[in-house]
PARO-736830 format. One record per residue (C-alpha): x, y, z; residue number from 1. Coordinates in Angstrom, 3 decimals. Layout:
N
east:X north:Y up:Z resi:NUM $
...
//
This chain:
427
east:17.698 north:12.416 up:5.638 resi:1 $
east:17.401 north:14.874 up:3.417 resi:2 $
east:14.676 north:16.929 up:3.003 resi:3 $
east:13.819 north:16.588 up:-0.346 resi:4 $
east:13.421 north:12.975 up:-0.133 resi:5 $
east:10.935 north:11.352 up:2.142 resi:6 $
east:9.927 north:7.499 up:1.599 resi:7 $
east:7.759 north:6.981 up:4.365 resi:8 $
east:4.710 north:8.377 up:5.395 resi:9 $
east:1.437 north:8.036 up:7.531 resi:10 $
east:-1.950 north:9.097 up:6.312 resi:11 $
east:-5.535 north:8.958 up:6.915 resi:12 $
east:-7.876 north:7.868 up:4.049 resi:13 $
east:-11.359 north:8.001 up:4.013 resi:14 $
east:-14.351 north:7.145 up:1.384 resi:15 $
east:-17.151 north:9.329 up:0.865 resi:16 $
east:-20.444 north:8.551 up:2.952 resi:17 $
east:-23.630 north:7.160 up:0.735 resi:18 $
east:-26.421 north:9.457 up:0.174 resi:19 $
east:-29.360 north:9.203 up:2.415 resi:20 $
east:-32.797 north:7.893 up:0.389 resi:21 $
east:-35.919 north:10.455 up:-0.222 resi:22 $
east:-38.933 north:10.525 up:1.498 resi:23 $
east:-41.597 north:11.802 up:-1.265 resi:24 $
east:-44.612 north:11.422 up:-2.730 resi:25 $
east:-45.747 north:11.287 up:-6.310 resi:26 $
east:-47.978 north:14.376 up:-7.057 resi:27 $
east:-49.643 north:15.271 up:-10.069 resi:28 $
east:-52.458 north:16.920 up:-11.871 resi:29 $
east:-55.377 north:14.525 up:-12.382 resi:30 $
east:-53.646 north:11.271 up:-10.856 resi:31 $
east:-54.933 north:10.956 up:-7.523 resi:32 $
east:-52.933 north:8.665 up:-4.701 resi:33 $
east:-49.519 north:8.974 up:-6.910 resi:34 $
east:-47.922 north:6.228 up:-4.136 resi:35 $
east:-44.546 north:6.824 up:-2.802 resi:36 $
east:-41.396 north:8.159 up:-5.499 resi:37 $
east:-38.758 north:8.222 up:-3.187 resi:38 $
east:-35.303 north:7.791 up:-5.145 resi:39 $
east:-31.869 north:6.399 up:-3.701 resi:40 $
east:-29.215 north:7.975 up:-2.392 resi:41 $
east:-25.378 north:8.316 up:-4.749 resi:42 $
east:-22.748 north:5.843 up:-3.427 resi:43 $
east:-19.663 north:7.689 up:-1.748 resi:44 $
east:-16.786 north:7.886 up:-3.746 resi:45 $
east:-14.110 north:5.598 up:-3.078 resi:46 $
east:-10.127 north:6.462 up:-2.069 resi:47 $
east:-8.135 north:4.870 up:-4.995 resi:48 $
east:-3.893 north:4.795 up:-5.400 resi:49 $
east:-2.780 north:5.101 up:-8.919 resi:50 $
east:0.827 north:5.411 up:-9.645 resi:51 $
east:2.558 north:8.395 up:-11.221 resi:52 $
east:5.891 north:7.525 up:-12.587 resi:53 $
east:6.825 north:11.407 up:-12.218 resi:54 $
east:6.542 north:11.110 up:-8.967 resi:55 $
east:10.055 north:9.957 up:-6.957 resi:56 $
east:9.167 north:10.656 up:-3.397 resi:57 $
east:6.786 north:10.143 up:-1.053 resi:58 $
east:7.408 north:14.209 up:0.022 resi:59 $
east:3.910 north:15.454 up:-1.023 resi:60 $
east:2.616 north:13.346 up:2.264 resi:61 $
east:4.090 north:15.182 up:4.737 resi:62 $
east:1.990 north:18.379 up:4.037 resi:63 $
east:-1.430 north:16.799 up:4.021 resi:64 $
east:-2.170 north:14.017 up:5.967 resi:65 $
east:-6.248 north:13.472 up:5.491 resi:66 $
east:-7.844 north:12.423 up:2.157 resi:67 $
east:-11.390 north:12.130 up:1.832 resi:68 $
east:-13.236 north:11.183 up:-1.075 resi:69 $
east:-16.837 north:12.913 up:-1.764 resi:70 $
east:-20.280 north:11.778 up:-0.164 resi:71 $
east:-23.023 north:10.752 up:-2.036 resi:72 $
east:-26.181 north:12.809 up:-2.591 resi:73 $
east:-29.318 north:12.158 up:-1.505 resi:74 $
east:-31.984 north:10.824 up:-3.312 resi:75 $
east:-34.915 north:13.014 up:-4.402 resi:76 $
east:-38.282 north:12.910 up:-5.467 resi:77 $
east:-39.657 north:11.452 up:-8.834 resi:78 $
east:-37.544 north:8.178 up:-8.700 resi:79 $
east:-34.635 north:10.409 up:-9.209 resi:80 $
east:-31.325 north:8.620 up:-7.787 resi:81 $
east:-28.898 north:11.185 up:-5.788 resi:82 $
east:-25.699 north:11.606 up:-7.408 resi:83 $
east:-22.617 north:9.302 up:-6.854 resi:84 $
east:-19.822 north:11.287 up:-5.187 resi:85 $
east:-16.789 north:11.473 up:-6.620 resi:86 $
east:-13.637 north:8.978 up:-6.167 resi:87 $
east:-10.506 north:10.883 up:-5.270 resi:88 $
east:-7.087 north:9.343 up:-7.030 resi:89 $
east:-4.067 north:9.382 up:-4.624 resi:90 $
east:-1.158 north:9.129 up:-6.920 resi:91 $
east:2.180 north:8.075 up:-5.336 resi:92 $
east:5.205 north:6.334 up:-7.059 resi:93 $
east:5.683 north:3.318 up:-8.298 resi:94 $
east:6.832 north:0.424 up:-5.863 resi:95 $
east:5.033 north:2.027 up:-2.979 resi:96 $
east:3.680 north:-0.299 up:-0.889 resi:97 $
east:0.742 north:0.607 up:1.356 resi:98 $
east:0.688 north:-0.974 up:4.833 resi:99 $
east:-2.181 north:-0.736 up:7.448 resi:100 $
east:-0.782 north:1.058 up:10.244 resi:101 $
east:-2.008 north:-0.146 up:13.892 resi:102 $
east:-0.601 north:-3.901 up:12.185 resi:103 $
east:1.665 north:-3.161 up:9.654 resi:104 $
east:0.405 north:-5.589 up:7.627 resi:105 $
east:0.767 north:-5.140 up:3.610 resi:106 $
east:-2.517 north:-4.517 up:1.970 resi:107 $
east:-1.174 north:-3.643 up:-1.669 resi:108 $
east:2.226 north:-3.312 up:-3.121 resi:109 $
east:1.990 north:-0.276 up:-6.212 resi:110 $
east:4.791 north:-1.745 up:-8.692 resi:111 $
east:2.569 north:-3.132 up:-10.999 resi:112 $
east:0.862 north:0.099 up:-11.586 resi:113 $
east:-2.864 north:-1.015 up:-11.403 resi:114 $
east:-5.018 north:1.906 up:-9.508 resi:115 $
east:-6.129 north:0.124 up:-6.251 resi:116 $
east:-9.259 north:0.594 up:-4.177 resi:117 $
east:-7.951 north:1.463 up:-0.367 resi:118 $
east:-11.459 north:2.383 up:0.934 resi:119 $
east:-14.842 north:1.886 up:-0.911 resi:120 $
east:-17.787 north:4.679 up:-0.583 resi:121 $
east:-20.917 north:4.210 up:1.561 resi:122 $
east:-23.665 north:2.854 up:-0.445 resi:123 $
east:-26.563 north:4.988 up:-0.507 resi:124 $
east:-29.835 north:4.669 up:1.591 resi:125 $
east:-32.591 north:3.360 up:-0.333 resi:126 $
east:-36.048 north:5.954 up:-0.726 resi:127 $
east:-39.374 north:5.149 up:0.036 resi:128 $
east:-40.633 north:3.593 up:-3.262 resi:129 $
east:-38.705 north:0.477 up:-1.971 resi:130 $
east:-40.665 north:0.026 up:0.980 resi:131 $
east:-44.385 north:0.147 up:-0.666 resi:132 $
east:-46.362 north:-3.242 up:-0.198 resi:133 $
east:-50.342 north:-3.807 up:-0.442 resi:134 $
east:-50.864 north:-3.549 up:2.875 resi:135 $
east:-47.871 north:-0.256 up:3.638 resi:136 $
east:-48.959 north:2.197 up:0.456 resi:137 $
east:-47.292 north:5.522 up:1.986 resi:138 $
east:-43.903 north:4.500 up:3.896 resi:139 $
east:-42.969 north:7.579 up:5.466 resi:140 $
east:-39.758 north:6.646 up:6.080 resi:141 $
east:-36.847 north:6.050 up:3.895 resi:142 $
east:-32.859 north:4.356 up:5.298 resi:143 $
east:-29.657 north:6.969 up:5.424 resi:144 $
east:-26.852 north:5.965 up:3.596 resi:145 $
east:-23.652 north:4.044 up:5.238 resi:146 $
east:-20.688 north:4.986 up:5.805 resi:147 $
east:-17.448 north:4.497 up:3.880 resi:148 $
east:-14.482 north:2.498 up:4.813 resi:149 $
east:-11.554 north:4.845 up:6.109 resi:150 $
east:-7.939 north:3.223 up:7.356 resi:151 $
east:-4.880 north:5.062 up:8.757 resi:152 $
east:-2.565 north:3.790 up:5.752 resi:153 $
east:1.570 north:4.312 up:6.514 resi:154 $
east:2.993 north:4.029 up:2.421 resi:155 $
east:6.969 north:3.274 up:2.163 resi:156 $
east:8.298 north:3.393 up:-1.197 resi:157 $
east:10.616 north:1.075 up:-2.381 resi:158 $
east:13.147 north:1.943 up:-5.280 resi:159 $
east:12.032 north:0.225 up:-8.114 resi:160 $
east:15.997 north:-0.963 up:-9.553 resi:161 $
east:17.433 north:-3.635 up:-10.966 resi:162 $
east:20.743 north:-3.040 up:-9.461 resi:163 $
east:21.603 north:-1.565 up:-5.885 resi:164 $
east:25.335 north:-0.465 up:-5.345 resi:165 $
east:25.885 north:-1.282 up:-1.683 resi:166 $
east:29.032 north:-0.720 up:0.499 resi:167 $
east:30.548 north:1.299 up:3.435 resi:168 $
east:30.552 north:5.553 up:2.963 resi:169 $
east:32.844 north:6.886 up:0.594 resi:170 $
east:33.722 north:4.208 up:-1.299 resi:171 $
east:32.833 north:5.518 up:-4.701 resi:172 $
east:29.105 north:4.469 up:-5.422 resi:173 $
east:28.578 north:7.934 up:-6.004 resi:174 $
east:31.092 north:8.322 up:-8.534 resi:175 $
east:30.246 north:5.055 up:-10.420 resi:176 $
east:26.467 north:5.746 up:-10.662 resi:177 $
east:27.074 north:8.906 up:-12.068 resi:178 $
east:30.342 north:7.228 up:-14.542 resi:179 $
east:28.155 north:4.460 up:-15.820 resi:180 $
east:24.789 north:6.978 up:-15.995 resi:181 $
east:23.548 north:10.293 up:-16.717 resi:182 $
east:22.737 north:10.746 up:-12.968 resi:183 $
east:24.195 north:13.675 up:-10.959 resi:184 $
east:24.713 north:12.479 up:-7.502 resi:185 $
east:26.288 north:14.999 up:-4.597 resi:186 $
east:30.006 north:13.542 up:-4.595 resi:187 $
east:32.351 north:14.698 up:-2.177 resi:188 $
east:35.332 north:12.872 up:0.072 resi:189 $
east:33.060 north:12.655 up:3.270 resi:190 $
east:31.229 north:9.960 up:4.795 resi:191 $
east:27.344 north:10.456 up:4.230 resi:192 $
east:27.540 north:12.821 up:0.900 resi:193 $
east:24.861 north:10.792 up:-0.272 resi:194 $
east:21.430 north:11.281 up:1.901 resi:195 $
east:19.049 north:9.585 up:-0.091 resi:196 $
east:19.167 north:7.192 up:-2.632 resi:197 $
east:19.684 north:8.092 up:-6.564 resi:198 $
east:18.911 north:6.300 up:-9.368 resi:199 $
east:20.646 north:6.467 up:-12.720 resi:200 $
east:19.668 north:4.305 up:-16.268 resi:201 $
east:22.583 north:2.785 up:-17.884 resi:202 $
east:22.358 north:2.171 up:-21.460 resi:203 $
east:24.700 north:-1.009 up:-21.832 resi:204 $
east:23.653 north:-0.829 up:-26.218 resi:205 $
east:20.599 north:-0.737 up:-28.254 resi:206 $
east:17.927 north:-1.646 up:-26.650 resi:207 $
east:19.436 north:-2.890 up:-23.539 resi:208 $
east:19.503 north:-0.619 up:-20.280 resi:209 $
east:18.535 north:-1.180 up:-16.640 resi:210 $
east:18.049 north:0.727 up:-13.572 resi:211 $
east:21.029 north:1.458 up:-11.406 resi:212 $
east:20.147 north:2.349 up:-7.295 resi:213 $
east:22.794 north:3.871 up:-5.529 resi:214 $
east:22.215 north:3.076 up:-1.606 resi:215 $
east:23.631 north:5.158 up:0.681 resi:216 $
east:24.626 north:4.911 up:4.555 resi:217 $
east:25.444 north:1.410 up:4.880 resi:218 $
east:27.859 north:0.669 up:7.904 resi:219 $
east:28.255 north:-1.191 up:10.436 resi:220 $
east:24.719 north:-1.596 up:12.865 resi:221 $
east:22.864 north:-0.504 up:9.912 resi:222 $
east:19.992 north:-2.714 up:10.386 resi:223 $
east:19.444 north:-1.945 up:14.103 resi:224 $
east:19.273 north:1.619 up:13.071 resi:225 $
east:22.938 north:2.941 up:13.037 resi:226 $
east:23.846 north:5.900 up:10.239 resi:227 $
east:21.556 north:5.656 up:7.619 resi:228 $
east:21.016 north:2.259 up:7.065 resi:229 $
east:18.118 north:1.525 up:8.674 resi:230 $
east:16.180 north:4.262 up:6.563 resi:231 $
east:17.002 north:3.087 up:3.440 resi:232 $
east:18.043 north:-0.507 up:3.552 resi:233 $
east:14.416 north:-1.488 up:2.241 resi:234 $
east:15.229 north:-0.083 up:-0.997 resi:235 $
east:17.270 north:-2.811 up:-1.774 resi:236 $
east:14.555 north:-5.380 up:-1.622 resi:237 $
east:13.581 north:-4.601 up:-5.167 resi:238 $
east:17.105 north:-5.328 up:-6.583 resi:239 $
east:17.713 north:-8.163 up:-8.635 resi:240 $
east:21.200 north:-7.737 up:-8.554 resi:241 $
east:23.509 north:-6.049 up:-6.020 resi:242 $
east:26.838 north:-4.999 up:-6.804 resi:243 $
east:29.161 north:-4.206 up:-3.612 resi:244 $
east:31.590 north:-2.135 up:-4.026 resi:245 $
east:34.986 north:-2.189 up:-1.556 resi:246 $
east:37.755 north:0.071 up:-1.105 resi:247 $
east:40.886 north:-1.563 up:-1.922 resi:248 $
east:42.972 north:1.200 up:-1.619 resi:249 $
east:42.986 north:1.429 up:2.090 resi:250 $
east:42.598 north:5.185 up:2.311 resi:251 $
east:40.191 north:5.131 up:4.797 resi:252 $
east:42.059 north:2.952 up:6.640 resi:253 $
east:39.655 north:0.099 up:6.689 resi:254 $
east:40.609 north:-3.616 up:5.666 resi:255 $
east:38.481 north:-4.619 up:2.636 resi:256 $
east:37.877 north:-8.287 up:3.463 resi:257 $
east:36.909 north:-6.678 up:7.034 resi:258 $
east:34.494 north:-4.169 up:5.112 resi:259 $
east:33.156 north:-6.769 up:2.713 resi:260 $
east:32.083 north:-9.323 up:5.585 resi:261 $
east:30.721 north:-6.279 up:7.515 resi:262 $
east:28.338 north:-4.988 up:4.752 resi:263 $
east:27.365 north:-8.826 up:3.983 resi:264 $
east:26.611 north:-9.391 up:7.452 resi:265 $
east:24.198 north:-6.500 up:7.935 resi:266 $
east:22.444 north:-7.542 up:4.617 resi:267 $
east:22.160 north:-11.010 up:6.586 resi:268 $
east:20.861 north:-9.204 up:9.427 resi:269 $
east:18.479 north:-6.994 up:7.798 resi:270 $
east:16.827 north:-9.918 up:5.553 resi:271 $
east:17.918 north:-13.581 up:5.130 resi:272 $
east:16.386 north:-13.583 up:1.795 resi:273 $
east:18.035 north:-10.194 up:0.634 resi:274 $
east:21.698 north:-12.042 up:1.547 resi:275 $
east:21.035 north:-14.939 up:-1.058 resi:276 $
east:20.461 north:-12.216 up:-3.574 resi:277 $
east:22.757 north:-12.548 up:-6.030 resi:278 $
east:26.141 north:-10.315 up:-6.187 resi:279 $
east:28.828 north:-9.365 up:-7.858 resi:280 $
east:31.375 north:-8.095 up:-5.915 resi:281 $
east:33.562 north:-4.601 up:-7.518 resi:282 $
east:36.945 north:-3.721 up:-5.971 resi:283 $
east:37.111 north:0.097 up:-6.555 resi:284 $
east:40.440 north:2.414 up:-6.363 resi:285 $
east:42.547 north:0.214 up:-8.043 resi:286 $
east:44.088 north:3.211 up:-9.353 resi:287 $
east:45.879 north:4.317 up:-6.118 resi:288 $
east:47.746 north:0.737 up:-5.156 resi:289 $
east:49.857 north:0.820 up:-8.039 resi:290 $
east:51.992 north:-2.559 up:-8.117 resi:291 $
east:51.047 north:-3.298 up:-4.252 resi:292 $
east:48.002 north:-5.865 up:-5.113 resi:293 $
east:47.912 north:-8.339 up:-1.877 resi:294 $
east:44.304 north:-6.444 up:-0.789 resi:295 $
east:43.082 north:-6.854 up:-4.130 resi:296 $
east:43.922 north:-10.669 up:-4.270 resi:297 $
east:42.510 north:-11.444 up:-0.612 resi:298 $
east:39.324 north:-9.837 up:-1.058 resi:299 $
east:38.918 north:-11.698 up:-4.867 resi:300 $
east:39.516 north:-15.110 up:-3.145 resi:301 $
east:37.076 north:-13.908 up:-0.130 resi:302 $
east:34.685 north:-12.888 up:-3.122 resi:303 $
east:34.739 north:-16.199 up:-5.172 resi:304 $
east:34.808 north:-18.411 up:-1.909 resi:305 $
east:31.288 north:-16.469 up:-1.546 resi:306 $
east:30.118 north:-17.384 up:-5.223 resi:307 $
east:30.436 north:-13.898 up:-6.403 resi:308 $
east:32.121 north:-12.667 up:-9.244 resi:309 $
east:34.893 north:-10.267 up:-8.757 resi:310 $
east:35.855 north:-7.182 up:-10.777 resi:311 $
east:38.990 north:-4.641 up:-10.456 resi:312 $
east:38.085 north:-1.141 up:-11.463 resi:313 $
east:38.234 north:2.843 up:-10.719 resi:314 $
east:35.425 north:5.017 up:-10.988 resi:315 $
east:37.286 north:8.088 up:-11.138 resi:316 $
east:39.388 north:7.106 up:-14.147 resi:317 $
east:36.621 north:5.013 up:-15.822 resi:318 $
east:39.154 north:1.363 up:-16.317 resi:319 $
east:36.796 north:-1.862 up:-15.807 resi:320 $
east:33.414 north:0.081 up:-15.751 resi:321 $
east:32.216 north:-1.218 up:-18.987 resi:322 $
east:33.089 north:-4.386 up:-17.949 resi:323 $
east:31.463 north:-4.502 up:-14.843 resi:324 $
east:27.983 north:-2.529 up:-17.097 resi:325 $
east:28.187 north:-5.861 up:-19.318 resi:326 $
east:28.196 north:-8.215 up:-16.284 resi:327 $
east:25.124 north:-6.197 up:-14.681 resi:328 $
east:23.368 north:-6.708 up:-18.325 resi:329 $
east:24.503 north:-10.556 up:-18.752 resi:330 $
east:23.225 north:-11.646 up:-15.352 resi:331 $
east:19.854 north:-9.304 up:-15.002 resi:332 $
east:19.221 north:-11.333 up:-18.644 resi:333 $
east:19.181 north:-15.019 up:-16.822 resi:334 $
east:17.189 north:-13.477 up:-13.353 resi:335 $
east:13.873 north:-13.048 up:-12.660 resi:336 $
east:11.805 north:-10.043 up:-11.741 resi:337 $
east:11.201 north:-9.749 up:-7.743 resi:338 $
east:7.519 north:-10.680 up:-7.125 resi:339 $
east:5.264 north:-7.891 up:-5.942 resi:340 $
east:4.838 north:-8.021 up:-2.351 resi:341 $
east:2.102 north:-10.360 up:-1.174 resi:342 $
east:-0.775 north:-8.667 up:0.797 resi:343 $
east:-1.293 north:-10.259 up:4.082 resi:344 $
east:-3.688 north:-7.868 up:5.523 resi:345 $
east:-6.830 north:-9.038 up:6.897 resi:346 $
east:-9.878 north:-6.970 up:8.001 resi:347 $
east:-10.709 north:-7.054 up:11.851 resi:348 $
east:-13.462 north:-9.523 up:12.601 resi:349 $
east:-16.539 north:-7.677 up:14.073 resi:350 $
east:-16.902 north:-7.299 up:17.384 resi:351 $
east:-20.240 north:-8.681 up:18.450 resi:352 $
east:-21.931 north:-6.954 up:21.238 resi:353 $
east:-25.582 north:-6.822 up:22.308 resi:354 $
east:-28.632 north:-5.605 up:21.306 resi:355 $
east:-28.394 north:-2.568 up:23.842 resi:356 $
east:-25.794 north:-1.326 up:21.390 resi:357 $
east:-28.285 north:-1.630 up:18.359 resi:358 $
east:-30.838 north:1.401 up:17.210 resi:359 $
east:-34.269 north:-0.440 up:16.546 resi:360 $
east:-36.957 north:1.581 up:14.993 resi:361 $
east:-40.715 north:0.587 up:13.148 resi:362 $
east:-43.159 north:1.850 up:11.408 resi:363 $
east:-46.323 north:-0.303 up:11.285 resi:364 $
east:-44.749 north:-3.322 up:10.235 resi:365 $
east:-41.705 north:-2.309 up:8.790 resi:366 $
east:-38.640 north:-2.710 up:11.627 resi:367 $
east:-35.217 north:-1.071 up:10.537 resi:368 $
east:-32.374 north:-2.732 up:12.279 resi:369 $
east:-28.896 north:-0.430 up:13.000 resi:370 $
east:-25.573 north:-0.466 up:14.756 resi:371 $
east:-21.854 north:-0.276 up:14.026 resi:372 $
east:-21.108 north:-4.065 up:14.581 resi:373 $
east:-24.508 north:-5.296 up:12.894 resi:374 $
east:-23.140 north:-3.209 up:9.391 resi:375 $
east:-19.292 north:-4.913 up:9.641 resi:376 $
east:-21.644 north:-8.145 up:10.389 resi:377 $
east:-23.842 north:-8.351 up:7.059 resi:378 $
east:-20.914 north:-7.233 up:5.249 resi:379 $
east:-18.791 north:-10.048 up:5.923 resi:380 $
east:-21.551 north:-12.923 up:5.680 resi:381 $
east:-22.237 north:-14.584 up:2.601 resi:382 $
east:-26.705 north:-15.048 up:2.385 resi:383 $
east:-26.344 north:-17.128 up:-0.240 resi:384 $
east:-24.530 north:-20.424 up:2.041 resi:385 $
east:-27.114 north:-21.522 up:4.114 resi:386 $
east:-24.444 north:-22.408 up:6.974 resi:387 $
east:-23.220 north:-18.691 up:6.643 resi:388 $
east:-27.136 north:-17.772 up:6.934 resi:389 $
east:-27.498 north:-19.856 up:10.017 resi:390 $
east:-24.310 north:-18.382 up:11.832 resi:391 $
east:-25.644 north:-15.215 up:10.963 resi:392 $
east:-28.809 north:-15.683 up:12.682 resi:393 $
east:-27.006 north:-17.663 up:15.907 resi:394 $
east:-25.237 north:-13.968 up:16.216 resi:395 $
east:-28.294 north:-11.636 up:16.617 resi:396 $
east:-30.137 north:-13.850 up:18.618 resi:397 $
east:-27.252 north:-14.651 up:21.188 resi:398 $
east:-26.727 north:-11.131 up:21.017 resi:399 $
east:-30.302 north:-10.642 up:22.057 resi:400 $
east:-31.358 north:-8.800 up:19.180 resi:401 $
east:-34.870 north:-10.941 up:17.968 resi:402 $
east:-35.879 north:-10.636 up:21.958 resi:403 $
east:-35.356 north:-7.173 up:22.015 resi:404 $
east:-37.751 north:-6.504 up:19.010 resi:405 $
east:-39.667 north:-8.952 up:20.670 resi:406 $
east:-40.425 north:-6.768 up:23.573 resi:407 $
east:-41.206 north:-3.826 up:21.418 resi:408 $
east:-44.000 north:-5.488 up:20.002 resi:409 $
east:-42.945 north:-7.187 up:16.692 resi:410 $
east:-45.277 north:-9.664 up:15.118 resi:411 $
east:-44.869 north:-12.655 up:12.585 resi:412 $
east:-45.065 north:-11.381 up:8.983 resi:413 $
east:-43.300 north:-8.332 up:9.601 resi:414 $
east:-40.495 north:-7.016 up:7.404 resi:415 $
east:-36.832 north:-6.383 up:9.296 resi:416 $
east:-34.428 north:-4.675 up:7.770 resi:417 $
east:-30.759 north:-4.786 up:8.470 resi:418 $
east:-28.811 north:-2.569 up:5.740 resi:419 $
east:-28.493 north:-4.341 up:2.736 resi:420 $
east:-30.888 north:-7.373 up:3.775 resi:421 $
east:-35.020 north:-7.231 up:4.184 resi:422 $
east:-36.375 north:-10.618 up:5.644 resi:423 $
east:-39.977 north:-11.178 up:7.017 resi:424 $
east:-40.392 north:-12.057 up:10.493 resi:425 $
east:-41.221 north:-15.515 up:11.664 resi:426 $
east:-41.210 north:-16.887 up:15.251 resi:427 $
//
């Protein structure tokens, strides 16, 4: 692959930590037993993708490898609320799509260009002032903030095109990309000139053009990893159209019906789906038969027997490229657009052990509840459904977490609190 173009790559994300809350005390002149002024702490700032449509590659990601967003500040005296720490904006291209990496499971596809959450920031720890009541008037405690979300992300960018020019090596995809568009493509008469894919508009009149994705490295094996197929392959699942050109001439010494059922096959292989997409099929070098024309007619009846139309042309002396430009334009008018990937990731459940594994700390009758798998818990339970609220109390006390507090001595009436939920105590 070549090393200016990279379309994979693994990274680390992770959100900014919430601000711990304030322990303080309202002091001043003349105003005696000011209570307790504790203020929150910021929420950390979360990891957000946004697309930059400057952006072609995916080669920034192989320098840095760890993004972390900023932590929230702690809260301070006077009611005054630490400061949220600041989101940090990944940008990438457009028709990334973002995969978790131990599952490889999609969690967002970037073609639509909407900036996307990946990991949300810590909320902060709440001060003292919360934890005031007639009978607890200076709380000397106040709760840390939590931590953010982090993932090990792998993106893979996906060409966004409307046509892909598939085929075997050297058959002159090169040289029609850069006919029918203003793209420069390496052309040379060597398998594998092109590395990486290129893209090229073609302006078909006023107001008409589409996006033109030349794939390279197609041969035989390509999707069980032979030449360069298996890299870039995925970039033709954006296509709408695909447009495979054969070499008619014979001067590789290949038959085209042979290469044609080849290519079609490992399209097949590769997706099902991507197969049924539909083609036209372009018989290139026409130029160099001259009046011999019996591999021209056996790949056109191979082509329609397929349901493909069937065009003659050469790409080195320009004859039937405008045609086949006007036959990209008439069918990408009656097709679709390919729908966005569907994310299919889902968050790990928690994994529920015991009370041992929880840190349980009081003061007076305040009890503050903490642990890893208790945090993912609350998160994921909705206290609003009373049958969500009952599962969530089967869990702690199969987990042994009310008989643990039990034996440290708490008492009906008292508060427990458990990150974002305060309850009072009852037997």
């Amino acid at each position: 692959m070549a090393a200016s173009f990279v379309d994979k790559a693994r990274i680390t994300i992770r959100a900014g930590n919430g601000g711990a809350g304030a322990v303080a005390f309202h002091r001043e002149k003349y105003m005696a037993a000011g209570g307790p002024d504790g203020g929150d702490g910021g929420r950390g700032g979360n990891i957000i993708f946004t697309v930059d449509d400057n952006m072609s590659t995916l080669m920034d990601f192989r320098y840095k490898r760890k993004y972390v967003a900023e932590n929230g500040m702690p809260g301070q005296g006077k009611r005054c609320y630490g400061r949220d720490g600041e989101s940090l904006y990944i940008k990438v291209p457009r028709g990334t799509i973002i995969r978790d990496t131990e599952t490889g499971a999609v969690m967002h596809d970037m073609s639509t260009g909407e900036d996307w959450v990946a990991a949300k920031g810590g909320r902060g720890g709440w001060g003292n002032m919360h934890f005031a009541t007639p009978t607890r008037q200076v709380p000397h405690f106040a709760k840390p903030g939590l931590p953010g979300e982090s993932h090990d992300v792998t993106l893979e960018l996906k060409l966004l095109a409307d046509v892909g020019l598939v085929g075997f090596p050297n058959v002159g995809k090169s040289t029609l990309l850069s006919v029918v568009s203003k793209a420069h493509p390496k052309i040379a008469n060597y398998h594998f000139t092109t590395l990486y894919p290129n893209l090229g508009v073609v302006y078909v009149d006023e107001g008409r053009s589409f996006v033109m994705a030349d794939i390279p490295g197609i041969i035989e094996g390509a999707s069980e990893g032979a030449g360069l197929g298996h890299d870039f392959l995925r970039h033709i699942d954006r296509c709408r159209l695909l447009v495979h050109l054969v070499d008619v001439s014979g001067s590789e010494g290949r038959d085209p019906v042979e290469d044609f059922d080849a290519i079609c096959s490992e399209l097949r292989e590769y997706s099902p789906e991507l197969a049924e997409r539909p083609m036209i099929v372009a018989a290139n070098k026409c130029d160099l038969l001259g009046d011999e024309r019996e591999n021209i007619e056996r790949l056109r009846r191979m082509a329609e027997a397929s349901g493909c139309e069937f065009f003659e042309l050469s790409a080195a002396t320009h004859e039937g490229t405008r045609e086949l430009v006007q036959a990209c334009a008439r069918r990408l008018a009656e097709l679709p657009p390919i729908a966005p990937f569907e994310a299919d990731y889902v968050p790990p459940e928690p994994v529920i052990e015991s009370a041992e594994d929880l840190e349980i700390s009081h003061f007076d009758d305040m009890w503050i509840v903490e642990g890893p798998w208790l945090q993912r818990l609350v998160a994921t339970v909705n206290f609003s459904d009373y049958e969500s609220r009952m599962f969530f109390d089967r869990v702690l006390r199969e987990a042994g977490v009310f008989e643990r507090m039990e034996q440290m001595g708490v008492k009906d009436g008292d508060t427990v609190s458990m990150y974002d939920l305060m309850f009072e105590y009852k037997d």
